[in-house]
VOPAGU-2260 file (C-alpha; in pm, 1 decimal, decimal comma):
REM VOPAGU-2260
SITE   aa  ch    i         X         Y         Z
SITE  UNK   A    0    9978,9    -681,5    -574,5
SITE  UNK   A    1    9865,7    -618,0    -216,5
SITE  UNK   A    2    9663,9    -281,9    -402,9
SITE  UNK   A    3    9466,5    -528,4    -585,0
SITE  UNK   A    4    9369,9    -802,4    -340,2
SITE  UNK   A    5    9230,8    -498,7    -140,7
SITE  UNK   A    6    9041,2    -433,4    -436,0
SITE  UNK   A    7    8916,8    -792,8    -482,9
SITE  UNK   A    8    8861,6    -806,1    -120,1
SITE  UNK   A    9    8660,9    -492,4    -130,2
SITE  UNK   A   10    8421,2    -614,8    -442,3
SITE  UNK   A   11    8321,3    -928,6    -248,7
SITE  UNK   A   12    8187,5    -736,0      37,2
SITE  UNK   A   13    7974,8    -493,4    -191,0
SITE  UNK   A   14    7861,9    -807,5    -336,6
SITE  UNK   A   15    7777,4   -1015,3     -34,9
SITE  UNK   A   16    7583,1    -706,8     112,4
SITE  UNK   A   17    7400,0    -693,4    -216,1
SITE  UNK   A   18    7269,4   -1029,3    -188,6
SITE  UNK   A   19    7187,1    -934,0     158,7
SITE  UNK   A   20    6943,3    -680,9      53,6
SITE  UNK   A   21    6801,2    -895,3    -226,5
SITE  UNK   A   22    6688,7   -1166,1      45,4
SITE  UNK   A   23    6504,5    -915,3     259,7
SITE  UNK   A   24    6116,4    -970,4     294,1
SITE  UNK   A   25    5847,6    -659,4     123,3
SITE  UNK   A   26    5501,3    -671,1     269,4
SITE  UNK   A   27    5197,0    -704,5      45,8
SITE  UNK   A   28    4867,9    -623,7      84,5
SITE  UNK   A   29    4629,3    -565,3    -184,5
SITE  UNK   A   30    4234,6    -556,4    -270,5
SITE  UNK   A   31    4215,8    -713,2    -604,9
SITE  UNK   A   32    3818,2    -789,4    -587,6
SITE  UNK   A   33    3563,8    -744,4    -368,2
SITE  UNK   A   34    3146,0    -830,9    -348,1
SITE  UNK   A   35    3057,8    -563,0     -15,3
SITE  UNK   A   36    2701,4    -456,2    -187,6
SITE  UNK   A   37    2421,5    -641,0     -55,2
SITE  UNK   A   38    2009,5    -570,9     -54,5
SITE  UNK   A   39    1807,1    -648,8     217,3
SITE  UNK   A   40    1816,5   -1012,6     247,6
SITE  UNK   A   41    2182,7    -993,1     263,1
SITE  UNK   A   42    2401,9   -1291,6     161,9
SITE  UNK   A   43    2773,3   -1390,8     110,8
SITE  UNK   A   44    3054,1   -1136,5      17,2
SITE  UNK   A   45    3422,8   -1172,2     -57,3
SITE  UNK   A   46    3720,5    -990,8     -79,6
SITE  UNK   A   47    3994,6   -1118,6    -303,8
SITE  UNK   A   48    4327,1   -1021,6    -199,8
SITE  UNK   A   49    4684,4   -1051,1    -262,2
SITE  UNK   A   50    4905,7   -1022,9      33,9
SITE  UNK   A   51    5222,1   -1151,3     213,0
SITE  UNK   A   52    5256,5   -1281,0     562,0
SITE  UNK   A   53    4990,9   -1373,8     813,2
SITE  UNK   A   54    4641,2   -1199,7     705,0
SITE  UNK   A   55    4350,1   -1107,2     978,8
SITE  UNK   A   56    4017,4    -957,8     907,6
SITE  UNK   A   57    3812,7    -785,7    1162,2
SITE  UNK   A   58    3424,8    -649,5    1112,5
SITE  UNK   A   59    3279,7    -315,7    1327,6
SITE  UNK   A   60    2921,3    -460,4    1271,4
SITE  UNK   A   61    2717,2    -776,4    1452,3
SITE  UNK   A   62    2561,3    -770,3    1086,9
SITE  UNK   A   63    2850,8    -843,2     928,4
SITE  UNK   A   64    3030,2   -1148,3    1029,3
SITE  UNK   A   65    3413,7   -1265,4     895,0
SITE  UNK   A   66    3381,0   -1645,7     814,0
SITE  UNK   A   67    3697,9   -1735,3     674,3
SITE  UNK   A   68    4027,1   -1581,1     514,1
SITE  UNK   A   69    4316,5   -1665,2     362,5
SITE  UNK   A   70    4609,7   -1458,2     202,8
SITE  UNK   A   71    4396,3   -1506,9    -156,8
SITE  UNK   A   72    4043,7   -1389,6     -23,5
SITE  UNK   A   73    3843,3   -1303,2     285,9
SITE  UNK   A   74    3466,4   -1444,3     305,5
SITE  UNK   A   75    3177,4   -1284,9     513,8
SITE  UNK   A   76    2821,3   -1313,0     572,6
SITE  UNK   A   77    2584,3   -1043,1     595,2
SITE  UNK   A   78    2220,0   -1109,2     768,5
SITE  UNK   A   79    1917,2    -984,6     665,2
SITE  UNK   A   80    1808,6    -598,4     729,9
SITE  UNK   A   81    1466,6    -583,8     820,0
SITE  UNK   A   82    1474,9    -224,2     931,2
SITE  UNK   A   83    1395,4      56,4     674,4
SITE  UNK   A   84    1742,2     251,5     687,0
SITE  UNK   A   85    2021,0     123,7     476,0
SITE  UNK   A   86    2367,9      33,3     648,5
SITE  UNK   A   87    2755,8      84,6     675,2
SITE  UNK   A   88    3000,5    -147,7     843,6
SITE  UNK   A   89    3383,3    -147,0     732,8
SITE  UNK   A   90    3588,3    -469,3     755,7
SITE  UNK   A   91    3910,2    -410,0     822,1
SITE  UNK   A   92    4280,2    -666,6     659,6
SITE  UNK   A   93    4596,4    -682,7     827,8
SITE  UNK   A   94    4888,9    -872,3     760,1
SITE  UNK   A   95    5123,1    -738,6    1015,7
SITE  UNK   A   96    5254,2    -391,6     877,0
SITE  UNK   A   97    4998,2    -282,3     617,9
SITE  UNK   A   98    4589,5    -279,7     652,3
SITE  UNK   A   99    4324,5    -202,7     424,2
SITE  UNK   A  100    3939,7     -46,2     479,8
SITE  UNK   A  101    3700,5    -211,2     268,0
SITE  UNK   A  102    3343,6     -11,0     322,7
SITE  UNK   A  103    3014,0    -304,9     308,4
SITE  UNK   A  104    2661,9    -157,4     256,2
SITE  UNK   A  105    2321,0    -292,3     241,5
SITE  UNK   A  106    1975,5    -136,7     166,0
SITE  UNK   A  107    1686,8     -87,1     412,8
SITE  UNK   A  108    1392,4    -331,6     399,8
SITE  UNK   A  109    1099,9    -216,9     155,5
SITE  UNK   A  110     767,7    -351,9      72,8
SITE  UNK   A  111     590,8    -140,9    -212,9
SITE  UNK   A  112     198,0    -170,8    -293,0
SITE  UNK   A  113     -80,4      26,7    -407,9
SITE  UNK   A  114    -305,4     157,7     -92,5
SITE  UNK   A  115    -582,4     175,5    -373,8
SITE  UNK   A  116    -562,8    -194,7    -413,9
SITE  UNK   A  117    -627,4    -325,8     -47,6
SITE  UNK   A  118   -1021,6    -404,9    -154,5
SITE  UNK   A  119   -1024,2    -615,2    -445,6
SITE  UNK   A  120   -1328,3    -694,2    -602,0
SITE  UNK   A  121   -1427,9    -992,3    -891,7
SITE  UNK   A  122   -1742,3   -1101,7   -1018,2
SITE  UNK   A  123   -1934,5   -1455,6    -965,2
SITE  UNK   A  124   -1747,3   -1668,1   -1252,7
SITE  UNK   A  125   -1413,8   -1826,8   -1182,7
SITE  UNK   A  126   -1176,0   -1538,0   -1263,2
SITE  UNK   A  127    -812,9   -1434,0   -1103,1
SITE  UNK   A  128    -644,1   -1057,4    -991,0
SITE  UNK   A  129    -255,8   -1000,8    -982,2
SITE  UNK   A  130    -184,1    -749,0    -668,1
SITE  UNK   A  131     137,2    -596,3    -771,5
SITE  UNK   A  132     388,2    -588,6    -543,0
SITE  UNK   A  133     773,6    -529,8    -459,8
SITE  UNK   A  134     975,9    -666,3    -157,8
SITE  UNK   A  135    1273,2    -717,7     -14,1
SITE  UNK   A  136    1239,1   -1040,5      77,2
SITE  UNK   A  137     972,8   -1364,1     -22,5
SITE  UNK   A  138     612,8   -1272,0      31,5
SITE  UNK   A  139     430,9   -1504,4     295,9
SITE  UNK   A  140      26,1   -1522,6     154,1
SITE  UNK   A  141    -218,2   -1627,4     433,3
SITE  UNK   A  142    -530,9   -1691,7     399,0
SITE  UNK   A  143    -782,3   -1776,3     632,4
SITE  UNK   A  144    -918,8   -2179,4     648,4
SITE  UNK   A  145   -1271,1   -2020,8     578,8
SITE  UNK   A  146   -1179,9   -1879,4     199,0
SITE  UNK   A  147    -910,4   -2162,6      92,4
SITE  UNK   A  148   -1211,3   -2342,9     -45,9
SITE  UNK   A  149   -1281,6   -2125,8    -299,6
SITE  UNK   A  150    -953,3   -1906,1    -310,2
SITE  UNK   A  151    -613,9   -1973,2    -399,0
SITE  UNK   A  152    -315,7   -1790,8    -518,5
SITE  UNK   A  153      51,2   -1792,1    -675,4
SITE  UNK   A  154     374,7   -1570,0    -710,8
SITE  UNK   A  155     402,7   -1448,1   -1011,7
SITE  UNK   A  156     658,6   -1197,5   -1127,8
SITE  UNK   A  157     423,7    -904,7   -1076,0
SITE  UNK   A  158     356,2   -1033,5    -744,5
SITE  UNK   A  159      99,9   -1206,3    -610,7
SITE  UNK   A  160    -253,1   -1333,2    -835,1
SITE  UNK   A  161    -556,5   -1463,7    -638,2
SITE  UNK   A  162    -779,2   -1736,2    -818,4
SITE  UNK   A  163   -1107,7   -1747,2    -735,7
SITE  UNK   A  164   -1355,2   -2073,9    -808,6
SITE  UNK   A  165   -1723,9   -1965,7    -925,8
SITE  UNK   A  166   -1949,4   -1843,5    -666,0
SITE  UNK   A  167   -2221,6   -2068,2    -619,7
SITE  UNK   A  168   -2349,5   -1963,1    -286,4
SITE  UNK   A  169   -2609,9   -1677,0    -427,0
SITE  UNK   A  170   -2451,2   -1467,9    -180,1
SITE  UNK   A  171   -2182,7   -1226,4    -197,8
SITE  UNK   A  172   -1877,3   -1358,4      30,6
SITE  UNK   A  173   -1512,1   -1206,0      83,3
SITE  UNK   A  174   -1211,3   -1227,4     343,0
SITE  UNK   A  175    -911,3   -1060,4     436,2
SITE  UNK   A  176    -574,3   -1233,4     362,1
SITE  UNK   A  177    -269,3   -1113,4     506,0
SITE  UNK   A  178      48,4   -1018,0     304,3
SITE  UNK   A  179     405,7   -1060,1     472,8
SITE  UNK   A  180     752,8    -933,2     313,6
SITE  UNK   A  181    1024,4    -984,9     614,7
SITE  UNK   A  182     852,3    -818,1     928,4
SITE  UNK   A  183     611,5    -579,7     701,1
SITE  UNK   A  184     278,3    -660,0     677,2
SITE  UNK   A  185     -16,8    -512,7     428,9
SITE  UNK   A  186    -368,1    -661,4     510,2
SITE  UNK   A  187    -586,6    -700,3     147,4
SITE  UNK   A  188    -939,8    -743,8     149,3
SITE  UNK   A  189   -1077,6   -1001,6    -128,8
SITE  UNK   A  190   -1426,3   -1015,3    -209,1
SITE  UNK   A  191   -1670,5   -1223,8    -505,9
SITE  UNK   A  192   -2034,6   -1120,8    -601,1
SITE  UNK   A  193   -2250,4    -966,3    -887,1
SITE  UNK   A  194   -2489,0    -684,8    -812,7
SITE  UNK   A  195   -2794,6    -922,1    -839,2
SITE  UNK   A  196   -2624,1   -1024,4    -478,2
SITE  UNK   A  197   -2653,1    -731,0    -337,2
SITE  UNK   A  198   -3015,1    -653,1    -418,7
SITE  UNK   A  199   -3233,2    -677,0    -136,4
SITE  UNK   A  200   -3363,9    -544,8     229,9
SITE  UNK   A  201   -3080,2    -424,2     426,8
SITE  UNK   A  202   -3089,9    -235,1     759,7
SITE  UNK   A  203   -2863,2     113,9     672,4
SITE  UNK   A  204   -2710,7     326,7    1013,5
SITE  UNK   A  205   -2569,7     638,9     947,2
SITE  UNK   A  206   -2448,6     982,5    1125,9
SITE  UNK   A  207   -2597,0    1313,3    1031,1
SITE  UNK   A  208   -2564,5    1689,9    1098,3
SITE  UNK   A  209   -2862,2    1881,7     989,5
SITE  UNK   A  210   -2900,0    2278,2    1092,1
SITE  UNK   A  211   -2634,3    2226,8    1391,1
SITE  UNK   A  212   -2694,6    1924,8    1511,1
SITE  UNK   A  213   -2517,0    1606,1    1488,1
SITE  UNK   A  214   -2658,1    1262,6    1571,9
SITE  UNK   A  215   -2697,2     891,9    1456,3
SITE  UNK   A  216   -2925,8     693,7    1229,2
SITE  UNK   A  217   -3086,5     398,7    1167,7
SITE  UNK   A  218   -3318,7     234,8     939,7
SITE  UNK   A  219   -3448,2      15,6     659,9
SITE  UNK   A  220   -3287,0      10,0     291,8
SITE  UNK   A  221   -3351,1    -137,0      17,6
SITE  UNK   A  222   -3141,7    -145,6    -348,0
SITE  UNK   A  223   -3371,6    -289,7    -627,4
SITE  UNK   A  224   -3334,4    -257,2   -1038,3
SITE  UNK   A  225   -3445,5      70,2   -1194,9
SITE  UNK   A  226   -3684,0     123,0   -1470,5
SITE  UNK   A  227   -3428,9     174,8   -1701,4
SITE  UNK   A  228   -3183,6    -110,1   -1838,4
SITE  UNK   A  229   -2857,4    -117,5   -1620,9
SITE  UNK   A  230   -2988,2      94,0   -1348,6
SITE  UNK   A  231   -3070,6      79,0    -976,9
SITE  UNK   A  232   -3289,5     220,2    -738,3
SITE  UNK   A  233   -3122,5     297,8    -347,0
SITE  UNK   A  234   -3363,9     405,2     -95,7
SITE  UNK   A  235   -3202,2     526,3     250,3
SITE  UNK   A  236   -3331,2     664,1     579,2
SITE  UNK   A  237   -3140,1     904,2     601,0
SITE  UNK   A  238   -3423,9    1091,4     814,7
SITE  UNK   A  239   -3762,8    1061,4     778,6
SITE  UNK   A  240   -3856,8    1377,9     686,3
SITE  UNK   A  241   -3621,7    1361,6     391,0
SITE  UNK   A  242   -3613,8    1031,1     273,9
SITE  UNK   A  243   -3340,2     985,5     -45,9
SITE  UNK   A  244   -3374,5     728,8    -340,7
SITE  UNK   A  245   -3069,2     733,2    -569,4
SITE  UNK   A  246   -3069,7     606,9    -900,4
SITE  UNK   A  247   -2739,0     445,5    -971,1
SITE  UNK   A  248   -2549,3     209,6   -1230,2
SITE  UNK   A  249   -2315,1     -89,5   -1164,1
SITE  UNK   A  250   -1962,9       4,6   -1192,2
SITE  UNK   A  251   -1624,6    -169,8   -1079,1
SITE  UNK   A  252   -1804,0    -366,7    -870,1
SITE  UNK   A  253   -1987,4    -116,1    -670,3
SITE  UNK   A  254   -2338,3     102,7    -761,9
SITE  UNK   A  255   -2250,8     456,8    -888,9
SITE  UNK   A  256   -2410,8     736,3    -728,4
SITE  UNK   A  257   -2360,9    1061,5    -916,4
SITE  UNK   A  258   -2454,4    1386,6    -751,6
SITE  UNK   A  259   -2721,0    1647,1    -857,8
SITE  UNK   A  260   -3010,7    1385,2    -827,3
SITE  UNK   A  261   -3374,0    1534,3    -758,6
SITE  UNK   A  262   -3526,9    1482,8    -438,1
SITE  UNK   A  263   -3852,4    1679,9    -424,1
SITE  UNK   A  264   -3940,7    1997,0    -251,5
SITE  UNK   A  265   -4057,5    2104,2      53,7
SITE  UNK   A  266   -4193,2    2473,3     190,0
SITE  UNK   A  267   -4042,5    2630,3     479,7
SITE  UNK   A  268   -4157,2    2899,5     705,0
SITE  UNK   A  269   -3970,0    3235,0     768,9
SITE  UNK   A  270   -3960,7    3271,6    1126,7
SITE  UNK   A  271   -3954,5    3597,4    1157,0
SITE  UNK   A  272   -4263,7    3687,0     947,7
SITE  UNK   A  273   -4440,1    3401,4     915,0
SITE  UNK   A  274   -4458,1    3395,4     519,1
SITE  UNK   A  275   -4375,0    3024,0     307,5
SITE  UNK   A  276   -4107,1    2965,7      72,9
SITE  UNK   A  277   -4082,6    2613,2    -180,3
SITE  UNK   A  278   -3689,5    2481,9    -189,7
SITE  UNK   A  279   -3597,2    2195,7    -424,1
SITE  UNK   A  280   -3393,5    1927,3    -267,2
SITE  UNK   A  281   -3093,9    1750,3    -464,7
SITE  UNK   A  282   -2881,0    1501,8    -395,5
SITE  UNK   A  283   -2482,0    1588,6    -348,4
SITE  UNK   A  284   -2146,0    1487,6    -200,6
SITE  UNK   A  285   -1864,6    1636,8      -7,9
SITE  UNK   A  286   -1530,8    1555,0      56,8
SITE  UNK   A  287   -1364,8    1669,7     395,0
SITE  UNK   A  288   -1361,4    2051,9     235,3
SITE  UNK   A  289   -1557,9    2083,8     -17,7
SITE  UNK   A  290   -1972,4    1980,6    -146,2
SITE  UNK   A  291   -2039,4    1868,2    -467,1
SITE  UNK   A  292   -2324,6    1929,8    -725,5
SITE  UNK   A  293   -2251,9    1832,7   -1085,9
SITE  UNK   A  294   -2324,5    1456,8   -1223,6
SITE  UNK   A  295   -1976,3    1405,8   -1297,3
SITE  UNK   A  296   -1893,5    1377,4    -970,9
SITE  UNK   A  297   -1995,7    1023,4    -830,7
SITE  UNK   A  298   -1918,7     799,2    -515,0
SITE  UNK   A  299   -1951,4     408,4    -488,7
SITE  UNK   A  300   -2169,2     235,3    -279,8
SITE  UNK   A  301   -1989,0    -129,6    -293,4
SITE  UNK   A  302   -1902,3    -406,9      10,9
SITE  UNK   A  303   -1647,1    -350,3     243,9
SITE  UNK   A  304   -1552,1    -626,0     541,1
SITE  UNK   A  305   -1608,8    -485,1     866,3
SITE  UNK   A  306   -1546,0    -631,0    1172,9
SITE  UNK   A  307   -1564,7    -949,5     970,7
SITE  UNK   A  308   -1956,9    -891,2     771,0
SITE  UNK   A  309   -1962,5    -757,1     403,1
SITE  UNK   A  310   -2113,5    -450,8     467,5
SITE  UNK   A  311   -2175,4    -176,0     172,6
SITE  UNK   A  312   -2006,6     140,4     227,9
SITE  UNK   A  313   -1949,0     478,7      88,0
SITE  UNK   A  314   -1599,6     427,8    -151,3
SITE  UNK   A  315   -1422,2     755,7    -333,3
SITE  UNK   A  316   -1403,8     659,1    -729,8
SITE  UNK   A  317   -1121,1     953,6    -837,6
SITE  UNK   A  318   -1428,1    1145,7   -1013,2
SITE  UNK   A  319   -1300,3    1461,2    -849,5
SITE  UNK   A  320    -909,2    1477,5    -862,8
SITE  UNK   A  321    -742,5    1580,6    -542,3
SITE  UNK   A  322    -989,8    1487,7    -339,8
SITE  UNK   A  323   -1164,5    1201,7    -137,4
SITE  UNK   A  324   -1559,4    1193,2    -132,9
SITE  UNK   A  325   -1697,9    1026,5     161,7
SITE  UNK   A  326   -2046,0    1212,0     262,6
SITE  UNK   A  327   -2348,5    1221,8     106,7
SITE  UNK   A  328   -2528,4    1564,1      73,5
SITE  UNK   A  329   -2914,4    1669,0      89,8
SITE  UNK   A  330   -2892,6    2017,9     -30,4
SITE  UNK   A  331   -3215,6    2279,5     -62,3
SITE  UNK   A  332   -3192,1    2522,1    -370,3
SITE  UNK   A  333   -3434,9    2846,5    -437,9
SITE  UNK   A  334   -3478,4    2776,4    -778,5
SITE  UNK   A  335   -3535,0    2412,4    -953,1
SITE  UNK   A  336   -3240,0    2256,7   -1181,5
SITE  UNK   A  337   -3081,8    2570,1   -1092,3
SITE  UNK   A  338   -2787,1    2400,6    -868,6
SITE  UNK   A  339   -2563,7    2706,2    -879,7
SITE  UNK   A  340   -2397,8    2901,7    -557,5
SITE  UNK   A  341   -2659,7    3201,1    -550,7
SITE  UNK   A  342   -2939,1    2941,5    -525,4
SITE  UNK   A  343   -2801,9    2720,6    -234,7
SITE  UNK   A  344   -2938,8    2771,6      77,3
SITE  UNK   A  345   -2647,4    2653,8     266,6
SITE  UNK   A  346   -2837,1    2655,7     646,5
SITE  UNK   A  347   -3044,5    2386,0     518,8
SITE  UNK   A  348   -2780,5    2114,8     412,1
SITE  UNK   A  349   -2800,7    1795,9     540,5
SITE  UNK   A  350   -2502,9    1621,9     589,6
SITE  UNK   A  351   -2536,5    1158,0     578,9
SITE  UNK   A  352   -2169,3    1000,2     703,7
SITE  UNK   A  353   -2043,7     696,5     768,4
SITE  UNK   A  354   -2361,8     535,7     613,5
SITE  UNK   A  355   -2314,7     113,5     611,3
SITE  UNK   A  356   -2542,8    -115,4     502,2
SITE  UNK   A  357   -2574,1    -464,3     644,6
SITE  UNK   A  358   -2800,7    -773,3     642,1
């Protein structure tokens, strides 16, 4: 009998130590959700969690700022990046014993545009252009008090499209409106006229290098209609013992100049004997390398703003891939229509830069 109350005795305290352990508290702590991507303009993230006991949440990053938590879910803001590198911060749970590392990231600050579209061009009717564009954050449009009679614009999925009222002034007329994305900027240059605008007398300065020299220009210009349907006559100063008139069409907004154009002849005398020789002068362009003598190739004389006045300029048109044509060329050949390498006399060239053409 006394055998089997130690027995009984015995069972009850396996059984009350059993309870014992039953009772005993397990720590929790885990990441069931989270939101810890962001893009540039940043926003709200949250971590849902499941955990036991008191929770804290700590941030490493300024950027990245705990604003409430709870033992179901942690909230956070994250402000805006207006830097171009992506980056890392790493908020951090506790609940006593355990912790977990969840990583946050968030993408540099971008503003994407096409340098070939910072001069925009339309003709005199009411008309609109769509810039495209991609940002980070909204696009700001300014435009000067001057232009917001007569241009306007909207957002549009693409990006940004400028209306323009008709042009009733008989003049051409253009201004430059600023673009803003976060603290990225991209200056456009918006401009309204038909070539019947930009007909006229215009006063032309240029640089030049001829046989060694280099100096500057200046002179009288003048841009009238050709002979022939949809052309144009150009007349520049470019010196006056070689004065050059271009025959061009009107293209994207701007009169096309291809190269190879006849200029006349002229004798020279060989200085060392004294005897006469006739070269043929063509027109040509060059690029920062390279000249260029075959009609294909083409520049664009069309307005630019500078310093504020619609000026015409010199503008590359792609006609010769991988490069950028800027100069015009007077070039002296040995044999007429015979513009090949043998027959350029390349001591004679005559180099016209940054040629502008104001009123």
């Amino acid at each position: 009998m006394k055998k089997l109350l130690n027995i009984l005795i015995l069972s009850l305290c396996v059984w009350t130590t059993g309870c014992n352990d039953d009772d005993t508290d397990i720590s929790i702590l885990k990441i069931i959700q989270s939101n810890t991507t962001f893009k540039a303009a940043g926003g709200e993230g949250f971590i849902k969690i499941e955990a036991s006991g008191a929770v804290t949440a700590n941030s490493d990053a300024d950027w990245c700022v705990i604003t409430d938590m709870t033992n179901e879910i942690v909230t956070f803001d994250v402000k805006e990046n207006y830097d171009y590198p992506g980056r890392y911060a790493q908020i951090i749970i506790r609940n006593g014993e355990k912790d977990q590392k969840v990583a946050v990231t968030q993408e540099g600050a971008i503003i994407i545009y096409d340098e070939n579209d910072l001069e925009q061009a339309t003709g005199n009717e009411e008309s609109s252009l769509v810039i495209a564009l991609t940002g980070s954050f909204p696009f700001e449009i300014t435009i000067p008090k001057t232009a917001k009679d007569w241009l306007s614009y909207e957002l549009v999925d693409e990006g940004v499209r400028f209306n323009f009222k008709k042009n009733t002034t008989n003049a051409a007329r253009g201004t430059q409106v600023q673009i803003t994305n976060g603290t990225r900027t991209a200056n456009y240059v918006l401009m309204q006229y038909d070539a019947e605008n930009l007909l006229g007398n215009w006063v032309a300065t240029f640089n030049r290098n001829w046989q060694g020299s280099s100096n500057s220009g200046r002179g009288p210009a003048t841009i009238k209609t050709g002979e022939k349907d949809g052309t144009y006559l150009i007349s520049l100063p470019n010196s006056s013992m070689f004065p050059m008139t271009l025959t061009a069409t009107y293209e994207n907004h701007g009169f096309r100049i291809a190269a190879s154009q006849y200029q006349g002849e002229t004798e020279v005398e060989n200085e060392t004997n004294g005897t006469k020789k006739t070269l043929y002068m063509y027109a040509g362009l060059a690029s920062i390398y390279y000249s260029y003598w075959s009609a294909s190739q083409s520049v664009d004389l069309a307005p630019s703003i500078v310093n504020g006045d619609i000026m015409l300029t010199l503008h590359d048109n792609g006609s010769v891939k991988g490069a950028v044509i800027a100069d015009l060329l007077l070039g002296f050949f040995i044999e007429k229509d015979n513009l090949t390498p043998n027959n350029f006399v390349s001591s004679f060239t005559m180099d016209i830069y940054n040629l502008k053409l104001f009123r």
